[in-house]
C-alpha positions as CSV (number, residue, x, y, z in Angstrom):
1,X,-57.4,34.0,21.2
2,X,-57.2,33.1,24.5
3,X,-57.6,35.8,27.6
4,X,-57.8,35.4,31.5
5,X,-61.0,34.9,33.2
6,X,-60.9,38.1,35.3
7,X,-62.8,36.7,38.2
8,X,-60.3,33.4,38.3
9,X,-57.1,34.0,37.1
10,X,-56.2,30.2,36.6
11,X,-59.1,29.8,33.9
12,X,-58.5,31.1,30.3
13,X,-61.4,31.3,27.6
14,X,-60.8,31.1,23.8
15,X,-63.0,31.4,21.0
16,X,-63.5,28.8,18.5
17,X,-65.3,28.4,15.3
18,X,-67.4,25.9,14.6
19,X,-67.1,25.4,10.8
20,X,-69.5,22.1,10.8
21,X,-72.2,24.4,12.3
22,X,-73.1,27.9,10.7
23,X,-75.8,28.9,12.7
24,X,-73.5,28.4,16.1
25,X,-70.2,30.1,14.6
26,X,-68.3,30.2,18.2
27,X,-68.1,28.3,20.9
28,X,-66.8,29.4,24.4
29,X,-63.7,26.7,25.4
30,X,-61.9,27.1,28.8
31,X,-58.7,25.6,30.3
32,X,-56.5,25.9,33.3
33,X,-54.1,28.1,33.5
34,X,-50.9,27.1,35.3
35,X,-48.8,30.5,36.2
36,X,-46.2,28.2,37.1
37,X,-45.1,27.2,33.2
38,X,-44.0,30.6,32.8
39,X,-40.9,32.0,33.4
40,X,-40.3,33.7,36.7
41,X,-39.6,37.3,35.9
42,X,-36.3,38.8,37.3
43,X,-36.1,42.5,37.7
44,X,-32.3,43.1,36.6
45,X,-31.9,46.6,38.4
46,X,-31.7,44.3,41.7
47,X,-28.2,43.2,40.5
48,X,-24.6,45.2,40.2
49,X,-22.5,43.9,38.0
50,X,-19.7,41.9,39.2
51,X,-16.7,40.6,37.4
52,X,-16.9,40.7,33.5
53,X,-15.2,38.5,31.1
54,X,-14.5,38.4,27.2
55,X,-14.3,35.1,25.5
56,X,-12.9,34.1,22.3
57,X,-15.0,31.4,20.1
58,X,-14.7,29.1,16.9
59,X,-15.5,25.6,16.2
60,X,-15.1,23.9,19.4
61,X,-17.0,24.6,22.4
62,X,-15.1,26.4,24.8
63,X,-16.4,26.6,28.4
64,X,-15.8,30.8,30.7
65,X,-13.6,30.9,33.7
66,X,-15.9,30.0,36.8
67,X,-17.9,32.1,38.0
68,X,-18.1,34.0,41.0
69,X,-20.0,32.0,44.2
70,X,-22.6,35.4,44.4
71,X,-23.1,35.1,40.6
72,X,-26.8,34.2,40.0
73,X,-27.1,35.9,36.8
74,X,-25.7,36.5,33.5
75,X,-25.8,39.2,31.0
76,X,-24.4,37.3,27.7
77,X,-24.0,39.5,24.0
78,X,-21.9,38.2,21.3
79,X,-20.6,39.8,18.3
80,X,-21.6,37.2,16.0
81,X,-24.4,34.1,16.2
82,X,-23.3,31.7,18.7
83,X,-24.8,28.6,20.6
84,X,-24.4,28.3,24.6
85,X,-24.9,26.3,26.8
86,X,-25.1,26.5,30.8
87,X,-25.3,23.7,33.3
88,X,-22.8,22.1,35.2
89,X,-20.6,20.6,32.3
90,X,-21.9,22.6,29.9
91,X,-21.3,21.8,25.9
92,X,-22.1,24.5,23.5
93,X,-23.4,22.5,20.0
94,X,-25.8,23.5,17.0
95,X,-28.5,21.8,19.4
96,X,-27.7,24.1,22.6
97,X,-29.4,28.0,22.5
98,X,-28.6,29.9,19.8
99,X,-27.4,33.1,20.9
100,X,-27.9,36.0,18.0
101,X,-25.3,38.9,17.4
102,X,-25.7,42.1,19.1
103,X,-28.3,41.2,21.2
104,X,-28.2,41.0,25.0
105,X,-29.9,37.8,26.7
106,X,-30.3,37.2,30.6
107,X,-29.6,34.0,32.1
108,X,-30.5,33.3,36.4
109,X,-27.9,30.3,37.1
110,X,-28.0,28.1,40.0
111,X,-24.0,27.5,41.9
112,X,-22.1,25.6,39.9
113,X,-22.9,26.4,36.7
114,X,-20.8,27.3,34.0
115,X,-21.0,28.8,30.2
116,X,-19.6,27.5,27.0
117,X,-20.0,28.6,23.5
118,X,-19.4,27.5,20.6
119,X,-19.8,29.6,16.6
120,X,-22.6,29.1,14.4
121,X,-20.9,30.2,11.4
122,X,-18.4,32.6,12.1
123,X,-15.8,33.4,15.0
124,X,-16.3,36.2,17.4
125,X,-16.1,37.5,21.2
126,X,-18.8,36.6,23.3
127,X,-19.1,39.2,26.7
128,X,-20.1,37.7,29.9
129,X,-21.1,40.0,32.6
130,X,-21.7,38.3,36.4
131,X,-24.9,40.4,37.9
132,X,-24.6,39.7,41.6
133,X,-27.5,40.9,44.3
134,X,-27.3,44.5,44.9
C-alpha cells in the first residue's frame, strides 16, 4: 500500500514482500509522486446552472445543441447506459465513456466543445445541464 511521505509530499513509500527471503519479509520501496497525474478537483457550488437541455438517443451518435460561450462545465445523467463523447467533433461509440443510468457525472470542457451520445443497449434521454461561473 502505498502512502505519502509526510515530510515530502512528492515521495510515496510502499511495502513489499520479499518472498525469496524469509528472514527480511518487507522491504521499504519509494517513488515520486507527480500531483499533476491527478485530476484537478472542481468545487461545483462555484457554478449556476445555465441553460439545460434533454436529448433523445438510439443507435447513432447524436451530437447536443452548442453550448453556451460561459459553459465550462457539464452535469450529464442519462436514463439508461449510454456512451459520450466530448471534444470538438465529438463521436459517441462503444469505445467513447460509458455513461451509466441514473448517475450524475461532471465534465470541465474547454470552448468549443461539444457532446454526443450514442445507447449502449437501449434508448433513452440523456439531460445536459451547462454549469457557468457563479
Amino acid at each position: 500500500m502505498a502512502i505519502p511521505d509526510s515530510r515530502n509530499d512528492r515521495e510515496m513509500y510502499s511495502w513489499e514482500e520479499d518472498l525469496l527471503n524469509p528472514n527480511q519479509t518487507r522491504r521499504k520501496v519509494s517513488a515520486l509522486f507527480d500531483p499533476s497525474a491527478l485530476p484537478i478537483p472542481i468545487e461545483v457550488s462555484h457554478f449556476r446552472s445555465g441553460t439545460v437541455e434533454n436529448i433523445s438517443y438510439d443507435g447513432t451518435s447524436v451530437v447536443a445543441t452548442a453550448f453556451d460561450a460561459a459553459t465550462v462545465l457539464l452535469r450529464v445523467v442519462s436514463t439508461t447506459d449510454c456512451y459520450i463523447d466530448i471534444g470538438a467533433t465529438p463521436v459517441a461509440s462503444s469505445s467513447t465513456i460509458l455513461l451509466i443510468a441514473g448517475v450524475q457525472e461532471y465534465f470541465r470542457i474547454a470552448s468549443g466543445d461539444a457532446l454526443a451520445v450514442i445507447r449502449s443497449k437501449t434508448n433513452g434521454i440523456l439531460s445536459i445541464s451547462q454549469g457557468v461561473p457563479a
